[in-house]
Backbone as CSV, one residue per row, in Angstrom:
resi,resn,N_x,N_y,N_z,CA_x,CA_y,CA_z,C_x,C_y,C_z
1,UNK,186.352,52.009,69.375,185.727,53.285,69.744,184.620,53.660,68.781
2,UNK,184.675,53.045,67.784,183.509,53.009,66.839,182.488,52.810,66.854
3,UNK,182.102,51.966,67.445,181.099,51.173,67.954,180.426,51.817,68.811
4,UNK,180.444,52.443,69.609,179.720,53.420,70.763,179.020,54.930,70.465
5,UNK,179.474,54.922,69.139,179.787,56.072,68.073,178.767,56.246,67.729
6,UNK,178.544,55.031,66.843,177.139,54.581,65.716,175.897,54.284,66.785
7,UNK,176.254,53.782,67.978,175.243,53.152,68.745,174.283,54.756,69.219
8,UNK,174.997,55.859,69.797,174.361,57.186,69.766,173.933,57.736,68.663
9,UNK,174.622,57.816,67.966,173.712,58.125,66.638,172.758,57.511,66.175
10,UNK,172.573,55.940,66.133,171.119,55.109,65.860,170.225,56.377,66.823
11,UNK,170.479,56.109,68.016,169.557,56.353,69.190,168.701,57.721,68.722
12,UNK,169.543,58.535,68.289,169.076,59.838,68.028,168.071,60.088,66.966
13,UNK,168.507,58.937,65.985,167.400,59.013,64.785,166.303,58.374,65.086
14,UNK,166.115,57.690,66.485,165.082,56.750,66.360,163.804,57.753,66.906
15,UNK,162.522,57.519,66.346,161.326,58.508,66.350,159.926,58.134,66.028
16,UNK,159.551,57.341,67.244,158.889,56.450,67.635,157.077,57.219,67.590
17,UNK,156.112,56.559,67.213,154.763,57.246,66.888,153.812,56.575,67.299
18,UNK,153.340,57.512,68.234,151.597,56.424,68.932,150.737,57.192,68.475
19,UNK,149.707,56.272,68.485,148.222,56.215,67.701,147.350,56.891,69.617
20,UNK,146.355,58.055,69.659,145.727,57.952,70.825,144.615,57.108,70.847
21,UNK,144.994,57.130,72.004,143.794,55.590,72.437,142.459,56.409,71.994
22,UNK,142.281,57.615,72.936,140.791,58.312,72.640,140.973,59.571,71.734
23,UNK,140.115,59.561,70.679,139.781,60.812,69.880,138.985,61.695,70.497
24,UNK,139.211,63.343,70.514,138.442,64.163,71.078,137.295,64.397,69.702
25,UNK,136.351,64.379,70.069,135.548,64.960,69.346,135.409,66.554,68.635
26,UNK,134.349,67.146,68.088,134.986,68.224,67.602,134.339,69.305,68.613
27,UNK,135.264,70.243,68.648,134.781,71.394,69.927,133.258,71.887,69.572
28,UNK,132.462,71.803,71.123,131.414,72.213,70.743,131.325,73.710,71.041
29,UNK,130.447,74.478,70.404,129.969,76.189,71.164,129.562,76.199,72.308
30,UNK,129.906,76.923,72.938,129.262,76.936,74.236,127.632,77.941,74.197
31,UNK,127.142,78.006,74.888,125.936,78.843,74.361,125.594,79.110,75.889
32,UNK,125.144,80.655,76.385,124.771,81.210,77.208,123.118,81.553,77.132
33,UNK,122.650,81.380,76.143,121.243,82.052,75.637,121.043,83.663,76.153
34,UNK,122.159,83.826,75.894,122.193,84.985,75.961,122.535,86.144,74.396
35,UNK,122.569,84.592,73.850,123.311,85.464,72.181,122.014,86.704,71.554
36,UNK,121.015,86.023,71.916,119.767,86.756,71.275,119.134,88.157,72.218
37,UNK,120.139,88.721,72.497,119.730,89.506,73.745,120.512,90.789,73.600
38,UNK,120.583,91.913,73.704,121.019,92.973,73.539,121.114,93.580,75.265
39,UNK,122.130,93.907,75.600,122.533,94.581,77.061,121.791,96.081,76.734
40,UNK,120.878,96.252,77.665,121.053,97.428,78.320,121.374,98.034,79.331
41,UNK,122.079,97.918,80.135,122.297,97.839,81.552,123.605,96.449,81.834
42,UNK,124.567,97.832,82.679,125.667,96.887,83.081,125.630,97.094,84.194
43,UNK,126.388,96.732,85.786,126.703,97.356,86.924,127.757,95.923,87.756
44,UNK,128.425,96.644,88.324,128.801,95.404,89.427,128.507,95.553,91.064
45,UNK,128.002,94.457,91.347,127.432,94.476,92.318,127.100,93.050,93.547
46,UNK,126.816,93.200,94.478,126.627,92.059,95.676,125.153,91.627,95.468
47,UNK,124.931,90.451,95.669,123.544,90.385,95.770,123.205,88.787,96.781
48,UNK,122.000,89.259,97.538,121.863,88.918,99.069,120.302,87.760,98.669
49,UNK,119.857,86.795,99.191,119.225,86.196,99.489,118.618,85.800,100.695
50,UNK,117.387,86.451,101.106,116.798,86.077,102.120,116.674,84.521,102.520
51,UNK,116.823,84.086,103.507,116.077,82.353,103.636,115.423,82.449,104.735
52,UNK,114.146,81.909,104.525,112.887,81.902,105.073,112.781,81.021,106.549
53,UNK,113.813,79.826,106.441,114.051,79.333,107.328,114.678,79.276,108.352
54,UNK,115.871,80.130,108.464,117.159,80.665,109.375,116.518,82.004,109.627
55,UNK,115.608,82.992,108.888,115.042,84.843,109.035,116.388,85.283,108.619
56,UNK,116.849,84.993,107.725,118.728,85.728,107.935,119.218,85.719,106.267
57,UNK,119.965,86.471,105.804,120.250,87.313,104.281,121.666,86.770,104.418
58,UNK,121.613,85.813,103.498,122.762,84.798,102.924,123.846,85.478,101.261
59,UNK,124.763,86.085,101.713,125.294,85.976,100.067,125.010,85.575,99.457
60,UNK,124.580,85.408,97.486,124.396,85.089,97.003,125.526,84.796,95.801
61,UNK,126.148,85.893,95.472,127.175,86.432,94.403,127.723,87.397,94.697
62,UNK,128.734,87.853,93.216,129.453,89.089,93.590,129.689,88.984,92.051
63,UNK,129.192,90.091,91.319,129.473,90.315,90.028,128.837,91.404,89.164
64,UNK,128.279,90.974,87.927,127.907,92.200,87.359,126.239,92.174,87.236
65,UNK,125.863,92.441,87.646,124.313,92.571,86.736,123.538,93.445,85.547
66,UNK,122.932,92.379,85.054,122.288,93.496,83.670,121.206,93.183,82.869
67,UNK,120.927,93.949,82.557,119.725,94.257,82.279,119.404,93.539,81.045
68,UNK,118.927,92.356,80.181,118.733,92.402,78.725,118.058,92.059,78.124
69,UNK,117.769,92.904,77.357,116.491,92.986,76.469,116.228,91.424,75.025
70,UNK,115.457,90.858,75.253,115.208,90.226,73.411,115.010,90.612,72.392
71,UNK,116.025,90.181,71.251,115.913,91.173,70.292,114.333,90.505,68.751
72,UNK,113.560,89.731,69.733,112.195,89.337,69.040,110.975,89.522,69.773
73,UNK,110.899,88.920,71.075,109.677,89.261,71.602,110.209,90.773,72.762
74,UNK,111.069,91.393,72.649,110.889,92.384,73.290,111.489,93.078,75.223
75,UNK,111.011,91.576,75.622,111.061,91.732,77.179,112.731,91.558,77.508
76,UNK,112.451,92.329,78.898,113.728,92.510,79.275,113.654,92.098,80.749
77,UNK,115.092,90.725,80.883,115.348,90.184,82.140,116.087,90.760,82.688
78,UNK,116.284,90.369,84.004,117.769,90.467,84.731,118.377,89.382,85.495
79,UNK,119.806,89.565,84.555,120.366,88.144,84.796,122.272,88.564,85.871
80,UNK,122.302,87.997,86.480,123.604,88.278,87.567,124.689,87.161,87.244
81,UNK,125.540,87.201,87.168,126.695,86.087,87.019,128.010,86.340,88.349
82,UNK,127.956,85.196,88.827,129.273,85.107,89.956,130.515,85.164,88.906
83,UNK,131.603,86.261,89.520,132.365,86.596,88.998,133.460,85.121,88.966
84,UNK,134.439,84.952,87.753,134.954,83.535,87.703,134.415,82.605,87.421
85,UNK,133.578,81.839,88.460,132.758,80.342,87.827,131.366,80.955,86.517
86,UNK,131.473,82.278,86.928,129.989,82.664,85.808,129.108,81.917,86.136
87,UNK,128.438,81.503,87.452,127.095,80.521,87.427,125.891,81.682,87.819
88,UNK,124.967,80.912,87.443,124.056,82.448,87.430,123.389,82.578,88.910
89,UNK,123.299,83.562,89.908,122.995,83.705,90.501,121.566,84.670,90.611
90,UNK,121.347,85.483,89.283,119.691,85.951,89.439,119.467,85.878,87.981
91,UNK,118.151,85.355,87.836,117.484,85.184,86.486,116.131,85.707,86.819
92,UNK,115.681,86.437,86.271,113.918,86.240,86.233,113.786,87.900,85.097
93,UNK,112.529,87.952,84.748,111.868,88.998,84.213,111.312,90.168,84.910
94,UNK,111.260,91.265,84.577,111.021,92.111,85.497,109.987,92.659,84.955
95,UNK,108.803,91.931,86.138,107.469,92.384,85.858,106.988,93.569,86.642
96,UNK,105.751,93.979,86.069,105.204,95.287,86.695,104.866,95.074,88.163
97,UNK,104.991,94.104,89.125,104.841,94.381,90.081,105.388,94.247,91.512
98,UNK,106.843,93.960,90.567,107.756,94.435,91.597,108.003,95.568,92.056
99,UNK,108.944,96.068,93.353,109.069,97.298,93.822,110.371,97.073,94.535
100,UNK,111.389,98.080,94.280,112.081,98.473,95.170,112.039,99.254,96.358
101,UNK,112.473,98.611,97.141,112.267,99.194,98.444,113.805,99.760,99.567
102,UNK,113.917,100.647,99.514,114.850,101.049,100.215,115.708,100.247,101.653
103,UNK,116.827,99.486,101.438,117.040,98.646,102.670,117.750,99.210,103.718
104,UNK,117.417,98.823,104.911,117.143,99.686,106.119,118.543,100.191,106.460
105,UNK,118.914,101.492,107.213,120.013,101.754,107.287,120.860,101.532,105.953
106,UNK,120.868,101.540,104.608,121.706,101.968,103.482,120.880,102.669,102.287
107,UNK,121.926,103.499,101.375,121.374,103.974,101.017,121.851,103.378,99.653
108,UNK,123.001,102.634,99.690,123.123,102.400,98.410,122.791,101.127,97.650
109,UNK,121.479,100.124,98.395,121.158,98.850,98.387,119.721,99.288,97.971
110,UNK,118.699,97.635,97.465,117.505,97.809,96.925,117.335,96.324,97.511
111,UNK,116.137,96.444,98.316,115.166,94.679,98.568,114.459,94.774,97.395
112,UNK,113.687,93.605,97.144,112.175,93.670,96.615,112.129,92.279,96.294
113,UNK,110.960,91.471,95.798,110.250,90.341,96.169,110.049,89.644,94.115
114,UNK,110.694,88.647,94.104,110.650,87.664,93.079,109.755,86.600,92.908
115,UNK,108.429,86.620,91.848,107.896,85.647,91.883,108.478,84.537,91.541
116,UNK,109.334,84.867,90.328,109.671,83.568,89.758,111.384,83.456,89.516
117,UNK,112.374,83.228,90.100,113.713,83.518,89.661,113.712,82.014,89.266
118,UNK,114.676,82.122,87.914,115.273,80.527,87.304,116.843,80.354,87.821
119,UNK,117.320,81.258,88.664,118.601,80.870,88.913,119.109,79.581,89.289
120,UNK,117.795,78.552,89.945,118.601,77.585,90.153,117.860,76.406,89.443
121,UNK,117.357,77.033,88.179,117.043,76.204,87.315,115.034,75.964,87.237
122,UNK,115.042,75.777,88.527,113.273,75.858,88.531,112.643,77.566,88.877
123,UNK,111.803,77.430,88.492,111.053,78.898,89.081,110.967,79.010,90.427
124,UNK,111.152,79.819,91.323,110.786,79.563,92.742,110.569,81.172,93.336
125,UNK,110.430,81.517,94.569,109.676,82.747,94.771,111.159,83.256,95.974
126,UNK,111.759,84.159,95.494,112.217,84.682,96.393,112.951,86.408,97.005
127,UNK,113.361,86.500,97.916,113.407,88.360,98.247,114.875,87.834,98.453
128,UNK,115.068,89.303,97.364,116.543,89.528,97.077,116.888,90.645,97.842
129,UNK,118.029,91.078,97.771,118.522,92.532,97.832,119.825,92.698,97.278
130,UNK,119.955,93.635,96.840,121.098,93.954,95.937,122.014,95.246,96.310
131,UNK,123.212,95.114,96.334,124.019,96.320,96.819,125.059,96.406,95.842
132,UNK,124.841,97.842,95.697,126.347,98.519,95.137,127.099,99.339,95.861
133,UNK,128.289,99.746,94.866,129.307,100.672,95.604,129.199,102.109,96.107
134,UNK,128.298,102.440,95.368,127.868,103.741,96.635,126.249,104.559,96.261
135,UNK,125.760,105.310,96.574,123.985,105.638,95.880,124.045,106.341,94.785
136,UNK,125.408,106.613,94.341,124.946,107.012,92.819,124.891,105.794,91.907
137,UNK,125.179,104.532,91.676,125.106,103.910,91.363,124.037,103.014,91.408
138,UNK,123.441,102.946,92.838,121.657,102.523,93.265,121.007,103.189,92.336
139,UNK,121.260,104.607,92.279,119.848,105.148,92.039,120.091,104.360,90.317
140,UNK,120.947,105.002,90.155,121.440,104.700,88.104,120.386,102.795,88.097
141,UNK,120.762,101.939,88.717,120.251,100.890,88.489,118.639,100.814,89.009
142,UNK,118.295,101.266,89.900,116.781,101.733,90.135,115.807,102.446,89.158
143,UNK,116.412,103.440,88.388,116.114,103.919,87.149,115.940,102.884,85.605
144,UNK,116.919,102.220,85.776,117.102,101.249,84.957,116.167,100.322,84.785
145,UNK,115.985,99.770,85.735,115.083,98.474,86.993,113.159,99.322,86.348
146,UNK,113.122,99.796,86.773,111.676,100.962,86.443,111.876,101.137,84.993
147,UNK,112.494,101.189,83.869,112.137,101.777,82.783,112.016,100.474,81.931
148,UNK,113.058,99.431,82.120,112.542,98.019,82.118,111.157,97.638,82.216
149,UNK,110.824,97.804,83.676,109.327,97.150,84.067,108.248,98.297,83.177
150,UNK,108.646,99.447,82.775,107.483,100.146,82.242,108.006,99.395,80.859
151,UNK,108.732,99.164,80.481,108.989,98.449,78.916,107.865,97.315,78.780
152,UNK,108.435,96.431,79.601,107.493,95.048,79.687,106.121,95.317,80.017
153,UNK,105.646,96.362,80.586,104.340,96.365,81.119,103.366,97.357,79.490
154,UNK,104.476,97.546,78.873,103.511,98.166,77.415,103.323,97.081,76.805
155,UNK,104.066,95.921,76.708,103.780,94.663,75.749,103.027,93.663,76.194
156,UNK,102.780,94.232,77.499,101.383,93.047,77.888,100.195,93.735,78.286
157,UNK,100.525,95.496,78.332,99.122,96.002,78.902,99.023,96.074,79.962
158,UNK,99.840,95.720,81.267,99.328,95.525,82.343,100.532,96.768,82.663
159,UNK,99.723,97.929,84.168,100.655,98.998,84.389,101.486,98.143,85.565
160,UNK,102.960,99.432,85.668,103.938,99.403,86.539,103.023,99.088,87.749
161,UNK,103.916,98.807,89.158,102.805,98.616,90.500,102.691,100.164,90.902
162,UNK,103.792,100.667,90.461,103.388,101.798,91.310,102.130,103.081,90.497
163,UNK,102.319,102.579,89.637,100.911,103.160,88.759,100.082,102.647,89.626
164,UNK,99.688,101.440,89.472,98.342,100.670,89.888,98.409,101.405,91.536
165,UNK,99.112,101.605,92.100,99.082,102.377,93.538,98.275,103.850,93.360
166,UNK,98.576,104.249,92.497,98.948,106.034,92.483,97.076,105.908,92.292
167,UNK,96.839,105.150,90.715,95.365,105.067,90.676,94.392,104.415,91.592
168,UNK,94.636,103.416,92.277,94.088,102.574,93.551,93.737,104.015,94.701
169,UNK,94.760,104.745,95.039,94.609,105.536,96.089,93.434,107.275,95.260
170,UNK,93.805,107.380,94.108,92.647,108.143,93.612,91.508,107.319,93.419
171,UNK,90.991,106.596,93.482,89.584,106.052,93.047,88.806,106.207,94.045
172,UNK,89.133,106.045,95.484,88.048,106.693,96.310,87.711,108.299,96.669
173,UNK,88.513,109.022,95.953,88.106,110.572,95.889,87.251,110.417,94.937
174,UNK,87.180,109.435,93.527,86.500,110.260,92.689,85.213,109.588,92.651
175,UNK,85.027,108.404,93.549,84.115,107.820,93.922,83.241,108.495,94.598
176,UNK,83.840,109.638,95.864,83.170,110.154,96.584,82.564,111.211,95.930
177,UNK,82.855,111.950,95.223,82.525,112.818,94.740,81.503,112.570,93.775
178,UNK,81.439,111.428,93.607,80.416,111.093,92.494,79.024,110.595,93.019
179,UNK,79.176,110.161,94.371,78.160,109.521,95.043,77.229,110.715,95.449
180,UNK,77.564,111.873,95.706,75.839,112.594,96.014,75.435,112.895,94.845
181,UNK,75.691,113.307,93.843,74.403,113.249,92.256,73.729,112.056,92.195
182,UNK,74.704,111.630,92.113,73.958,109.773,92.186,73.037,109.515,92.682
183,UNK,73.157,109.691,94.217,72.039,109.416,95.281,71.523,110.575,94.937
184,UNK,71.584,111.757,94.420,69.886,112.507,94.178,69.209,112.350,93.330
185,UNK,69.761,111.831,91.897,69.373,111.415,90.764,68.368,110.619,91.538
186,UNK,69.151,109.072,92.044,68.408,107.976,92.430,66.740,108.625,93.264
187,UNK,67.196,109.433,94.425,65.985,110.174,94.870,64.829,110.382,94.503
188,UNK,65.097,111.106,93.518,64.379,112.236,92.646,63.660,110.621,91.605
189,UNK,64.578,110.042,91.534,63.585,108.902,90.545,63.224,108.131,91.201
190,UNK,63.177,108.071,92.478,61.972,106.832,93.629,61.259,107.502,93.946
191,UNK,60.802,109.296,94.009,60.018,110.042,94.402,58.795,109.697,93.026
192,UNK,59.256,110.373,91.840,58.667,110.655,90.444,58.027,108.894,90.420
193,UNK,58.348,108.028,90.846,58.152,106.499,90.731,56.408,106.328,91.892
194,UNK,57.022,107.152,92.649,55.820,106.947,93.630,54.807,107.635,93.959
195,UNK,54.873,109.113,93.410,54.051,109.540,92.433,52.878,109.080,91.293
196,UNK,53.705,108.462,90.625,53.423,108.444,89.181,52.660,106.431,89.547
197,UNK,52.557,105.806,90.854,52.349,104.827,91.151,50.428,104.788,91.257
198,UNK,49.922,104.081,90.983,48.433,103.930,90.283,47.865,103.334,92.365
199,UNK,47.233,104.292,92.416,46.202,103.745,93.647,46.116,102.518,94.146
200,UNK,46.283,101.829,94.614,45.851,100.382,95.332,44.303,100.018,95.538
201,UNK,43.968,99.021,95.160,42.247,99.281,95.445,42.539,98.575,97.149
202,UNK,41.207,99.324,97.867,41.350,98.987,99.187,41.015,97.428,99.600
203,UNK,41.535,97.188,100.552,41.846,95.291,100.949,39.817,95.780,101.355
204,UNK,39.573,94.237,102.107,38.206,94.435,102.650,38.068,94.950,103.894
205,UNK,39.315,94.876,105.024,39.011,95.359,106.127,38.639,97.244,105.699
206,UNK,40.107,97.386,104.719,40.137,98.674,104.306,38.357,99.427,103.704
207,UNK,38.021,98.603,102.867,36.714,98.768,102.490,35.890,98.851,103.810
208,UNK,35.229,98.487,103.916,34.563,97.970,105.176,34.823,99.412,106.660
209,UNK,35.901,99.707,106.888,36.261,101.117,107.375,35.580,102.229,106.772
210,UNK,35.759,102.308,105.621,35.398,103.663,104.922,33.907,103.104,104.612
211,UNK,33.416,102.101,104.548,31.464,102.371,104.593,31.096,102.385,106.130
212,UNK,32.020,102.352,107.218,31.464,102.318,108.138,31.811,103.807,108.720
213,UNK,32.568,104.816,107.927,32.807,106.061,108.324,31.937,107.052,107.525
214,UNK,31.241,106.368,106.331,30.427,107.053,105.505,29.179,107.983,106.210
215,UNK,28.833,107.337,107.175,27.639,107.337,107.220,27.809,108.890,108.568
216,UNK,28.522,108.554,109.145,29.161,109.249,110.207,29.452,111.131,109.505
217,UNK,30.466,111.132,108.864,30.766,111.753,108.149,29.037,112.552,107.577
218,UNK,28.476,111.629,106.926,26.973,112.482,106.320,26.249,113.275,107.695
219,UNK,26.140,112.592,108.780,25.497,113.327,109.932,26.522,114.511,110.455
220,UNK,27.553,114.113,110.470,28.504,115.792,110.571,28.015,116.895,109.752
221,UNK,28.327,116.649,108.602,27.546,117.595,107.468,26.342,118.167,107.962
222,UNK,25.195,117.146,107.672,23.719,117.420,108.349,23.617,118.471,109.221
223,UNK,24.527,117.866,110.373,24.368,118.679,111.551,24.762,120.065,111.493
224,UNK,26.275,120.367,110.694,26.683,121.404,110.281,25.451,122.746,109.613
225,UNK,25.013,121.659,108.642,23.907,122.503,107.410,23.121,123.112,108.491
226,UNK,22.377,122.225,109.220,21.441,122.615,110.158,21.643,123.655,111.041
227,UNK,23.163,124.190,111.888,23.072,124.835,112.752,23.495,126.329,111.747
228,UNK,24.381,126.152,110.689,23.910,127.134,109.411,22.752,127.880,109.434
229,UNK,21.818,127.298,109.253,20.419,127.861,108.942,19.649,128.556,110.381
230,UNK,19.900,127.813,111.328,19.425,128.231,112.880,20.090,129.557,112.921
231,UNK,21.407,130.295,112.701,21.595,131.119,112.666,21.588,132.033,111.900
232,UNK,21.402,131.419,110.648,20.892,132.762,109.582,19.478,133.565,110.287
233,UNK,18.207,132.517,110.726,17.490,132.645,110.869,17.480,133.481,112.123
234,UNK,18.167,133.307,113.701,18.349,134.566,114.127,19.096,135.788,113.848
235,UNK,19.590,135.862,113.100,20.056,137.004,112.523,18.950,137.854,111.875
236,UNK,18.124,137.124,111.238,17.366,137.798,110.310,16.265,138.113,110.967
237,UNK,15.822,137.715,112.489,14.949,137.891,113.149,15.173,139.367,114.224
238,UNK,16.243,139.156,114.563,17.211,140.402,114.990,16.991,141.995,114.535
239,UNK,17.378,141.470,112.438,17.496,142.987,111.746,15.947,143.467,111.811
240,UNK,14.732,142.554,111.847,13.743,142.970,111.767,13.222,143.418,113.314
């Protein structure tokens, strides 16, 4: 009975050691490029993709979007992440000449038109629309969206679009208003010009007219002087 004894007990001490075939390397960071970026703007929200080829507004995501600024050169993107996988569904910068536009029948959604989104890695041109959970929350991100684009549009100089609208639609009032001085100024100095313009000497036909009216002209006179005197002379024949 001994024997069966010792044979479990070997078994128990025995403690056997493998070598792994593959070494993991050492964990790398993951990096979002997002480290250098400061949030201003959070929200969660749907966001829609037009395709040009079907005419028809395709889901895009469902997550948070936000707003964020660089904390060296300044500008501020907006970047969207699908909730779970985190793949990015909107990237681009928000330049001065985008516009939100109210989407039809809601009130708590925004269209507007992307020159350049990197979401799927290349730049490409496309119309989004974006929806939240109800219009107080639109407007809050519409506000957001606009104080952004006036951010970015001080560091390059170039205005918001809807500036460039507001002034586009005043420039022909003040145009108009400016155009009759103008044109009398101008007037008044093609008059004083033509005036102040030195005689032409006459061509030869021109010449040639006026010695052939000279002469004409002297016998008018003549004749004049003459019938002058015919009547002084009865007059004076008269008083006597």
């Amino acid at each position: 009975m001994a024997e069966p004894t010792e044979t479990v007990n070997a078994g128990e001490e025995h403690d056997p050691h493998f070598e792994p075939v593959i070494r993991l390397t050492e964990q790398v960071e993951a990096k979002t490029f997002e480290e250098d970026e400061e949030p201003l703007f959070k929200m969660r929200a749907k966001l829609f993709r037009f395709h040009k080829d079907t005419t028809e507004w395709k889901e895009r995501g469902t997550g948070d979007v936000r707003l964020l600024k660089h904390k060296e050169t300044g500008k501020v993107r907006l970047v969207m992440r699908r909730d779970k996988t985190l793949k990015v569904c909107a990237n681009h910068i928000l330049s001065p000449d985008m516009k939100l536009s109210p989407n039809v029948g809601s009130d708590r959604s925004w269209v507007y038109n992307v020159a350049a989104d990197y979401a799927e890695g290349e730049a490409s041109a496309e119309t989004l629309a974006i929806r939240f959970g109800n219009s107080e929350n639109a407007n809050l991100f519409k506000q957001a969206f606009e104080d952004a684009q006036a951010h970015n549009a001080s560091l390059s100089g170039a205005a918001p679009k809807e500036e460039q609208e507001s002034a586009g639609a005043a420039e022909p009032e003040a145009t108009a208003e400016s155009a009759a001085p103008e044109a009398e100024a101008k007037k008044e100095e093609a008059l004083a010009a033509e005036e102040s313009k030195p005689e032409e000497p006459a061509t030869g036909a021109e010449a040639e007219t006026k010695v052939a009216d000279a002469p004409a002209a002297a016998e008018v006179k003549e004749e004049g002087t003459r019938e002058a005197d015919e009547a002084a002379a009865e007059k004076k024949g008269e008083e006597e």
